[in-house]
C-alpha positions in Angstrom: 33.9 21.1 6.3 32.9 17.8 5.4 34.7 14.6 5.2 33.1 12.7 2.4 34.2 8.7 0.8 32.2 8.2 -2.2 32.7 4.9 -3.5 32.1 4.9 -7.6 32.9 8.2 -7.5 32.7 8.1 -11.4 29.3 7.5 -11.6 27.2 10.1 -13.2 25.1 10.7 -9.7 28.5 10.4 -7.8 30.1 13.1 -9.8 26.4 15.4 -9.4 26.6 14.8 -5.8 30.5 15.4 -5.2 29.8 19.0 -7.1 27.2 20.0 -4.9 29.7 19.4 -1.6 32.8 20.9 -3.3 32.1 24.0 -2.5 31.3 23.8 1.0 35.4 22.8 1.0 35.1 19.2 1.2 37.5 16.5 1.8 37.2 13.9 -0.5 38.4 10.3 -0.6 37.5 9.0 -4.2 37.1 5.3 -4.6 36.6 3.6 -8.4 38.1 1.1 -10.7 38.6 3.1 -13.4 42.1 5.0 -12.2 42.5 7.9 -15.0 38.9 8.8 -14.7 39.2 9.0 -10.9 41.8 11.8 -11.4 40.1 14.1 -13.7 37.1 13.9 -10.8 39.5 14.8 -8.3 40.7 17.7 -10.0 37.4 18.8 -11.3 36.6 18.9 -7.6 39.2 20.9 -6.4 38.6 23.3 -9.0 35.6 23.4 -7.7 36.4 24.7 -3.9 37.2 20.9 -2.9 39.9 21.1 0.2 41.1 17.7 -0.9 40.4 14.9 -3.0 42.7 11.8 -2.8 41.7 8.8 -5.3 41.8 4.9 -4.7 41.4 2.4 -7.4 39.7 -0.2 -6.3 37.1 -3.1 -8.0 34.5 -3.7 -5.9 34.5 -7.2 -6.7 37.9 -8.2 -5.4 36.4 -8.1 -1.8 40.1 -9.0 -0.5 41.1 -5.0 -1.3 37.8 -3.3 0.4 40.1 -3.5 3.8 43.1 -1.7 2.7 41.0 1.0 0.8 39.4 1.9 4.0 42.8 1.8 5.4 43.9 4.3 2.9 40.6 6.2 3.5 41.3 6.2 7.5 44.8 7.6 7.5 44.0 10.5 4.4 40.6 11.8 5.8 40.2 10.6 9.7 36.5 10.5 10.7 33.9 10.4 8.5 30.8 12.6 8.0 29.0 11.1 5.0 29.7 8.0 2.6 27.8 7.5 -0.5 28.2 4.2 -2.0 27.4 4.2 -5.4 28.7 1.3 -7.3 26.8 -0.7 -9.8 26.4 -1.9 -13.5 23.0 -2.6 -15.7 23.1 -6.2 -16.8 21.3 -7.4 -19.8 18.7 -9.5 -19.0 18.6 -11.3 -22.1 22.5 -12.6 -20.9 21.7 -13.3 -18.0 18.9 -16.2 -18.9 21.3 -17.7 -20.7 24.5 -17.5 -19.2 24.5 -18.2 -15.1 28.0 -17.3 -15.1 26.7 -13.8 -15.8 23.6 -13.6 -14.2 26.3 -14.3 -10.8 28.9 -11.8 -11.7 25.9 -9.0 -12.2 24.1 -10.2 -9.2 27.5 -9.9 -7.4 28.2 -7.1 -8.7 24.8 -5.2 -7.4 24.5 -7.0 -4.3 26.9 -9.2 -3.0 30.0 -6.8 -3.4 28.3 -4.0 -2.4 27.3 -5.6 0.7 30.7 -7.3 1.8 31.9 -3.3 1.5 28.7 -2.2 3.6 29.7 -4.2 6.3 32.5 -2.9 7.4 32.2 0.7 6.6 29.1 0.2 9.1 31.4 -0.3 11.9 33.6 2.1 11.2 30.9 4.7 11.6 29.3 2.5 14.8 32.4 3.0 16.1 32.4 6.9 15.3 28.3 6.6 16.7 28.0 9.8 13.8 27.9 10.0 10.3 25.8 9.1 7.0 25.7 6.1 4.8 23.7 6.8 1.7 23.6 3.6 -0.6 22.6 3.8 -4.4 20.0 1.3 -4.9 17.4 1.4 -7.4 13.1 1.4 -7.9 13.6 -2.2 -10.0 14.2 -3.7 -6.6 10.5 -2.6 -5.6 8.7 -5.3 -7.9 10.2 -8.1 -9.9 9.4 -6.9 -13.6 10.4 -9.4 -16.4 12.5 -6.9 -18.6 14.8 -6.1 -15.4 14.8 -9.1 -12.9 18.5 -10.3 -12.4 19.1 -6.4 -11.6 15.7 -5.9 -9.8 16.5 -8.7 -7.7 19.9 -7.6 -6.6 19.2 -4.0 -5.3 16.0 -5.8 -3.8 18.7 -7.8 -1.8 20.7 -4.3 -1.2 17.6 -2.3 -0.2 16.6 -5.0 2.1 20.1 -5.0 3.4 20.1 -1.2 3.6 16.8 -1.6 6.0 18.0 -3.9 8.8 21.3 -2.0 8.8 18.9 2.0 9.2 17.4 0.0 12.2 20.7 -1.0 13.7 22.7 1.7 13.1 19.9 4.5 14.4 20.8 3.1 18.0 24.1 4.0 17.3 23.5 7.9 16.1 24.1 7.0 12.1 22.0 7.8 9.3 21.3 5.3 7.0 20.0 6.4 3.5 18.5 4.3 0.9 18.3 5.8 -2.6 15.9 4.9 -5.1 16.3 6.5 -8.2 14.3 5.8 -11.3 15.3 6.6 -14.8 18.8 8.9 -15.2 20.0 10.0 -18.3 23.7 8.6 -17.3 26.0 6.8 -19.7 24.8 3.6 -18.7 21.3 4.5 -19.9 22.6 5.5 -22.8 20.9 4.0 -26.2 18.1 2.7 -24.1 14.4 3.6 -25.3 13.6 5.2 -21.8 9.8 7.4 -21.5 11.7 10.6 -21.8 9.0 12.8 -19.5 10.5 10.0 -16.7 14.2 10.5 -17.2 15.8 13.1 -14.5 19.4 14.5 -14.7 21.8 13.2 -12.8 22.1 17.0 -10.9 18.3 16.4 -10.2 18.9 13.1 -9.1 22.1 14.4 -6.8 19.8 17.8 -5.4 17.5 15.0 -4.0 20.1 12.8 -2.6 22.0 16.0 -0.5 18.7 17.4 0.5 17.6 14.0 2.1 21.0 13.7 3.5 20.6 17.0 5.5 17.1 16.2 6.4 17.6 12.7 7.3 15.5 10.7 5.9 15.7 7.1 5.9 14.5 6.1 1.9 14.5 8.3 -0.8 12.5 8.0 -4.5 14.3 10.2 -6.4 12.5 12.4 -8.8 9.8 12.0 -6.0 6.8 11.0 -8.5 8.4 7.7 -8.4 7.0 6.8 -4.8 3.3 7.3 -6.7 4.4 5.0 -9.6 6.1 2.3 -7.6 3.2 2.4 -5.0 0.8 1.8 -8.2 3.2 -1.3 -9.5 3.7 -2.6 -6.0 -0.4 -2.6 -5.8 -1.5 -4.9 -8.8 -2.4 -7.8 -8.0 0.2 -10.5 -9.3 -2.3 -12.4 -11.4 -2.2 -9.1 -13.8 0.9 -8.6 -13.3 2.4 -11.6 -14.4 0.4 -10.6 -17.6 1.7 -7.4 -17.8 5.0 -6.2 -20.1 6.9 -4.3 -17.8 
């Protein structure tokens, strides 16, 4: 039995990932901002084989409530064994060039927010010297591409992040998991003109992410051909690829 926080636990992959654990009898602590939502995922768990799924509404941007969530989280579920952090929105770039106020709200959003929470979930499973932290991040943080950059740039800043925290945890016994994905077909890819032979399913997407969890790996592209692609964008040269319309 595993005792599981998944923070955006509405997420598409969050949801694929939850139903995978369910039922193994899972205790869940459920943590979005989006409060109705949050319940029918509970109960869809439980229904599932789920020995427990208590909910938490909480916006990842008021960084004076991540305390008393994990408070909550503490006194409902005890230790931890895994914690998948999967917050995020997809800002459009266009805004964001115009409007800083937006291009700092997304940024803090995708980065900043995510990493105030990172912090001190980190100690809690220090402290515990077991457990796994698998973090959400994204390919766009590999390369800074035009069409993508205010978003590419944050969960460059969260993978980077995700790094230094996999080296210091290790010492401690905790797995730290950085996840890649590339294209999902989730609802907040929905209307855009994405290379359909590139999009996975979010249960594709969540069979990668528990499968790495149990093997312990440290970074994950998720479908795996995206670890060719990105090592292919990463390689050209910038003088191209400032040319390039990516």
């Amino acid at each position: 039995m595993k005792n599981i926080l998944i923070v955006g636990a509405t997420s598409a992959i969050a949801i694929a990932c939850a139903r995978q654990w369910a039922p193994q009898g899972a205790r869940f602590f459920l943590v979005a901002r989006n409060s109705e939502r949050l319940e029918q995922v509970a109960a869809d768990l439980t229904a599932r084989g789920a020995q427990f799924a208590a909910c938490c509404q909480l916006d990842i941007d008021k960084l004076d409530q991540h305390a008393t969530m994990l408070q909550r989280c503490a006194s409902e579920l005890g230790t931890l064994d895994v914690v998948l952090v999967a917050p995020g929105t997809l800002p459009d770039q266009a805004a964001c060039q115009t409007d800083p106020a937006i291009a700092v709200r997304e940024f803090n959003t995708n980065a900043v927010s995510v990493i105030a929470l990172l912090t001190p979930i980190a100690n809690v499973l220090e402290a515990q010297k077991r457990g796994t932290l698998a973090v959400i991040s994204s390919v766009a943080g590999d390369r800074g591409r035009p069409s993508n950059y205010l978003y590419g740039s944050a969960k460059a800043a969260l993978t980077t992040f995700c790094e230094g925290l996999n080296a210091r945890l290790f010492k401690a016994g905790v797995h730290v998991l950085t996840i890649k994905p590339g294209f999902v077909a989730t609802p907040m890819t929905a209307g855009l003109p994405l290379p359909g032979p590139l999009v996975a399913t979010p249960d594709r997407v969540a069979a990668d992410i528990v499968r790495a969890i149990d093997k312990r790996k440290d970074v994950l592209y998720t479908p795996w051909f995206w670890s060719i692609i990105m090592l292919i964008i990463r390689s050209v040269p910038r003088l191209l690829f400032k040319r390039a319309s990516l």
